[in-house]
C-alpha positions in Angstrom: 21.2 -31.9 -12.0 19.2 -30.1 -8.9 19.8 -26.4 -9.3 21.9 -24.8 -6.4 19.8 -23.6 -3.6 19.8 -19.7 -3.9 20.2 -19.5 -0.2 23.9 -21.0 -0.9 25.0 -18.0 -2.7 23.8 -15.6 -0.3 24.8 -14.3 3.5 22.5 -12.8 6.1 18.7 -12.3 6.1 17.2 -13.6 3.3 13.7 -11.8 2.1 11.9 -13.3 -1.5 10.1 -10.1 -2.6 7.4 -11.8 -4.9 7.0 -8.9 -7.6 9.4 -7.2 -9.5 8.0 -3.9 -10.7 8.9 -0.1 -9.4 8.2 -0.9 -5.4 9.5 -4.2 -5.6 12.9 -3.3 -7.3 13.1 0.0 -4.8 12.5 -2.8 -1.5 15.0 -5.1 -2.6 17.6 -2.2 -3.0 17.1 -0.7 0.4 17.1 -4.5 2.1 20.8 -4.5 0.2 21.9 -1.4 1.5 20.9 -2.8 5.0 23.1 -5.9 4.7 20.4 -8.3 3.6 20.0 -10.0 0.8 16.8 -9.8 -1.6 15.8 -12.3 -4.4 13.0 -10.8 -6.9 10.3 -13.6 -7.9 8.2 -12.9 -11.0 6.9 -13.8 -14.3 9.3 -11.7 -16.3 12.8 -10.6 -15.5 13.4 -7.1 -14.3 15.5 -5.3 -16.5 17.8 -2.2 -14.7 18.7 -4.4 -11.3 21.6 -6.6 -10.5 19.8 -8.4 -7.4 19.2 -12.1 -7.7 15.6 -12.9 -9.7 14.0 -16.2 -10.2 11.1 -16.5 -12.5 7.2 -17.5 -10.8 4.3 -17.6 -11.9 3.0 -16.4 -8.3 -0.8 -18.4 -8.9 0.8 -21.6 -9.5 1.2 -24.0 -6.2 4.2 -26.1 -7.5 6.0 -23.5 -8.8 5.5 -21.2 -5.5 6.9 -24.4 -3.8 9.9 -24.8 -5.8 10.8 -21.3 -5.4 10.7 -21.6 -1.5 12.3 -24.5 -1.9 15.3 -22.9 -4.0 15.7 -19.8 -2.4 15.1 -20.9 1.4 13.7 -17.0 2.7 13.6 -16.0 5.9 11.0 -13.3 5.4 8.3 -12.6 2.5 7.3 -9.2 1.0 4.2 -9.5 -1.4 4.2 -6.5 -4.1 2.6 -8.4 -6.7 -0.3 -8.6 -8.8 -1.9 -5.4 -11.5 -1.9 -2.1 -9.5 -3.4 -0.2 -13.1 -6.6 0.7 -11.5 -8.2 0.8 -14.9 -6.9 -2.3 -16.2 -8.2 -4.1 -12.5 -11.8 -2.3 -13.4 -12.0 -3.9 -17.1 -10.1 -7.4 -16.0 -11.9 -7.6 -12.1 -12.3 -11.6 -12.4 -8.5 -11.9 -13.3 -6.9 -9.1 -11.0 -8.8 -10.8 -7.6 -7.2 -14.2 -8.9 -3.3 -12.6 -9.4 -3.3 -10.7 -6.3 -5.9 -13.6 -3.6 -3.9 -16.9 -5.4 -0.5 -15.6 -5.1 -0.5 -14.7 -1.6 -2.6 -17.7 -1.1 -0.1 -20.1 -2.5 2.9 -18.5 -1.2 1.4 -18.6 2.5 1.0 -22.4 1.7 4.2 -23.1 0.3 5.6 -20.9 3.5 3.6 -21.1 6.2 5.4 -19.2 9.3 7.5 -16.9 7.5 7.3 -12.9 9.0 5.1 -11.5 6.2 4.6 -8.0 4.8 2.0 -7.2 2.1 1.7 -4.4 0.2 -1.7 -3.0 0.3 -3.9 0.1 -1.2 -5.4 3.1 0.1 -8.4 1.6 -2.7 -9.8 -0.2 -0.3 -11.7 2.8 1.3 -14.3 4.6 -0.8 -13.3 8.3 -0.6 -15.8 9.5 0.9 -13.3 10.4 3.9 -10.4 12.9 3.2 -8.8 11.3 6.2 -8.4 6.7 6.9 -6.7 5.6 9.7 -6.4 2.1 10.8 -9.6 2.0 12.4 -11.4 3.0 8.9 -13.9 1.4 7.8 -12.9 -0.3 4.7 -15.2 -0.2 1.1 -13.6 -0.7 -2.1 -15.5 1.2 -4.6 -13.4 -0.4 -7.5 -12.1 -3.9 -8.7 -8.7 -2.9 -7.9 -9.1 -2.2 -3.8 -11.3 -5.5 -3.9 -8.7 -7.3 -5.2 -6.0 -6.1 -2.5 -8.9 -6.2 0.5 -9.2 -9.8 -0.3 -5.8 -10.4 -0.1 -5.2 -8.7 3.0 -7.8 -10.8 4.9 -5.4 -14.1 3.3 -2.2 -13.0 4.8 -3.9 -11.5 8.2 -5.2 -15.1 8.7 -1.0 -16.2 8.8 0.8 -16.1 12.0 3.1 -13.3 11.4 2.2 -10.3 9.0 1.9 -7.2 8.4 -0.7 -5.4 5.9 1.5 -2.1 4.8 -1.3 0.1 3.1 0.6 2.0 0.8 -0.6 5.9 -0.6 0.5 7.0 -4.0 4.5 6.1 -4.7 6.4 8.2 -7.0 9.9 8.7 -7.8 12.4 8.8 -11.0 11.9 6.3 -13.7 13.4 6.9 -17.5 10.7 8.2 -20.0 11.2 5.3 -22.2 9.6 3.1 -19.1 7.5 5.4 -16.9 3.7 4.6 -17.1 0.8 7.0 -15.3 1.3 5.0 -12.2 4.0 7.2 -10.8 2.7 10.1 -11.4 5.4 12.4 -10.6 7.7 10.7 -13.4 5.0 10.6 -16.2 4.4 14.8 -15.4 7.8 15.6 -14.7 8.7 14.0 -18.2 5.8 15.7 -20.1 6.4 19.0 -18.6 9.9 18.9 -19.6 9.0 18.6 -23.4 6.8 21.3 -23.4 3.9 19.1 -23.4 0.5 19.8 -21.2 -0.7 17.6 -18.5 -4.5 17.1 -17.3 -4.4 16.8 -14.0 -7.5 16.0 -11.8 -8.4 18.9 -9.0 -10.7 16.9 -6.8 -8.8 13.8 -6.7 -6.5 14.4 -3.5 -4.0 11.7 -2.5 -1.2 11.9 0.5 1.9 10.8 -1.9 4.9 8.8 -0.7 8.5 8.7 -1.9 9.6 5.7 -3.1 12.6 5.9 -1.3 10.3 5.9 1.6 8.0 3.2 1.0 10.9 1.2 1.1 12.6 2.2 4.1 9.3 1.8 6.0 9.0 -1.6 4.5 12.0 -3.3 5.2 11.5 -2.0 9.2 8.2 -3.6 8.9 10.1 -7.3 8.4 11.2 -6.9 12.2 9.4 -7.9 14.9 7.1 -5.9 16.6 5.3 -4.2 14.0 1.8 -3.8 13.9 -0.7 -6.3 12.2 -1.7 -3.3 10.1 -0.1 -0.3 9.6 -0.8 2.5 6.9 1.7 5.0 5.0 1.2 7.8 3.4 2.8 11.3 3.2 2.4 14.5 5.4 0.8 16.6 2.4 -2.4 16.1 1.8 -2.7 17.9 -2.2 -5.0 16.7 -5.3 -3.0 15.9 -8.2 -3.2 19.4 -9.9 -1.4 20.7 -7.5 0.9 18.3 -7.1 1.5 19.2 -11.2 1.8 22.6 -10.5 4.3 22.3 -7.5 6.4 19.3 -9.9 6.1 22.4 -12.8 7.5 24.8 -10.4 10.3 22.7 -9.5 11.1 22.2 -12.9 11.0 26.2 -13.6 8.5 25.5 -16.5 5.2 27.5 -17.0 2.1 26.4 -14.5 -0.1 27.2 -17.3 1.2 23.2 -19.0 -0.6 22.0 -16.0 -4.4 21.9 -17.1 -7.4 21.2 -14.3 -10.1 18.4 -15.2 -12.1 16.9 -13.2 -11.6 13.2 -11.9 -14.7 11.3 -14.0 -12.8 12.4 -17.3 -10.2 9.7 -18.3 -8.0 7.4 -16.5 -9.1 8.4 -12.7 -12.3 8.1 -13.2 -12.1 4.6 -11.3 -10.5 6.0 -8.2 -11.7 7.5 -5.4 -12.1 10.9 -4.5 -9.9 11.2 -1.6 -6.6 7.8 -1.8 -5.3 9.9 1.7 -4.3 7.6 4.3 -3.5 8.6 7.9 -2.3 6.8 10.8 -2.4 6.3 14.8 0.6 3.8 14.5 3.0 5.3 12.1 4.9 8.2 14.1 5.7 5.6 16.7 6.5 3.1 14.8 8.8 5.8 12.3 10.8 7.0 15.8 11.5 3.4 17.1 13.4 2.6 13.5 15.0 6.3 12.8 13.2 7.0 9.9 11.1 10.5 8.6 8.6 10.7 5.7 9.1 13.2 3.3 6.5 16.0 2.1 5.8 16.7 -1.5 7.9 19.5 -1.7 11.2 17.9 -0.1 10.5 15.1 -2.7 10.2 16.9 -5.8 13.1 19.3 -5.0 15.2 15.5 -3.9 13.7 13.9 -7.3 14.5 16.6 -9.1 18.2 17.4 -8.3 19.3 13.9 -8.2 18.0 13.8 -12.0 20.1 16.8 -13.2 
């Protein structure tokens, strides 16, 4: 029997959001709240979402084609591929080929369709404490290779947008949280009691999840620029982020311990992951929508968990 077409079950706008992780999960809920409807593609099924999934293996051409085929999108957002900076820096070889086949195969099995991609602020070398859109762009790990490389694929389509993203964070339970969102992984550590290293001179311009999504489903409408970066209003290096996520948690500062970034698992990132932008206030005004500091986000995070 030929399975359904997804697109039959559905109303409205249609988006396939090709990667189901902590972004991917956080677009498809805001593009639901909107009135659209999201369907999740990727290798494993999601667990804590009811939106519609469909299992891909995001590298493979026929099965990229069958899933265009089934769920009939009228818009793409790629969020897929290894975003562990360490794992991309021992695995380079295979992160370039998950993140550069998937969007290449996708673009062929939809050419046309208004694309977003997810991007990095990796793919400068932190040597700048401030990239805008006209920054000169130098990976200095495997990780921003990976993504640059896939940004030049889905510039070369007809209708995209690169979204370079700085540091999400937001509320995940402990039992799932990984060092990737940094907020959750402190904010659970300092709540037992337990220190956290935190580098002083790696400085990143964090971004709410909540955020990140909003921003990305306005950048599926027409009329948003080719590239377009996002990151927060604060400028802070991840100790002081600890200390301020310590304060709002009314536990000692003295848990939050200083190191510097070559020791441990930031040793492969830049210096300065800070993205600014010429385009985003505009584009922010046009759609109704604000970006949230570090300390609106923590206190939001925070009270929403109690």
């Amino acid at each position: 029997m030929t399975p359904t077409p997804l697109r039959e079950t559905v109303h409205g706008t249609t988006t396939l959001i090709v990667g189901s992780g902590f972004v991917g999960r956080a677009i498809s809920r805001r593009l639901r709240d909107d009135g659209g409807t999201a369907v999740l593609a990727s290798r494993h099924q999601p667990a804590g979402t009811s939106a519609p999934w469909i299992r891909l293996d995001a590298t493979d051409a026929v099965a990229c084609a069958h899933v265009v085929d089934r769920v009939r999108p009228d818009r793409l957002v790629l969020v897929h591929g290894p975003s562990d900076a360490t794992w991309c820096e021992a695995n380079p070889e295979r992160a370039r080929e998950l993140h550069t086949a998937g969007a290449a195969r996708l673009a062929e099995a939809a050419p046309g369709l208004r694309t977003v991609l997810i991007s990095t602020d990796n793919v400068f070398d932190g040597t700048s404490p401030t990239n805008d859109e006209t920054a000169p762009t130098a990976p200095v790990n495997a990780y921003g290779r990976a993504k640059l490389a896939t940004e030049q694929i889905v510039r070369d389509t007809t209708d995209a947008t690169v979204l370079r993203v700085s540091l999400v964070y937001g509320w995940e339970p402990a039992e799932s949280v990984k060092w990737l969102n940094f907020f959750a992984a402190c904010a659970h550590r300092l709540r037992a009691g337990q220190p956290v290293e935190a580098p002083g001179d790696q400085w990143t311009t964090p971004v709410l999840i909540d955020d990140v999504a909003a921003v990305t489903a306005a950048a599926l409408t027409p009329g948003t620029p080719e590239l377009l970066h996002l990151g927060g209003p604060d400028r802070v290096s991840r100790a002081r982020w600890a200390y301020a996520i310590a304060e709002g948690l009314g536990v000692p500062r003295s848990l939050v311990v200083p190191t510097p970034r070559g020791r441990g698992r930031y040793a492969s990132r830049p210096a300065n992951t800070c993205l600014t932008s010429m385009l985003l206030e505009p584009f922010l005004n046009r759609h109704g929508l604000r970006v949230r500091g570090v300390a609106e986000g923590v206190r939001d995070l925070l009270e929403a968990a109690r």
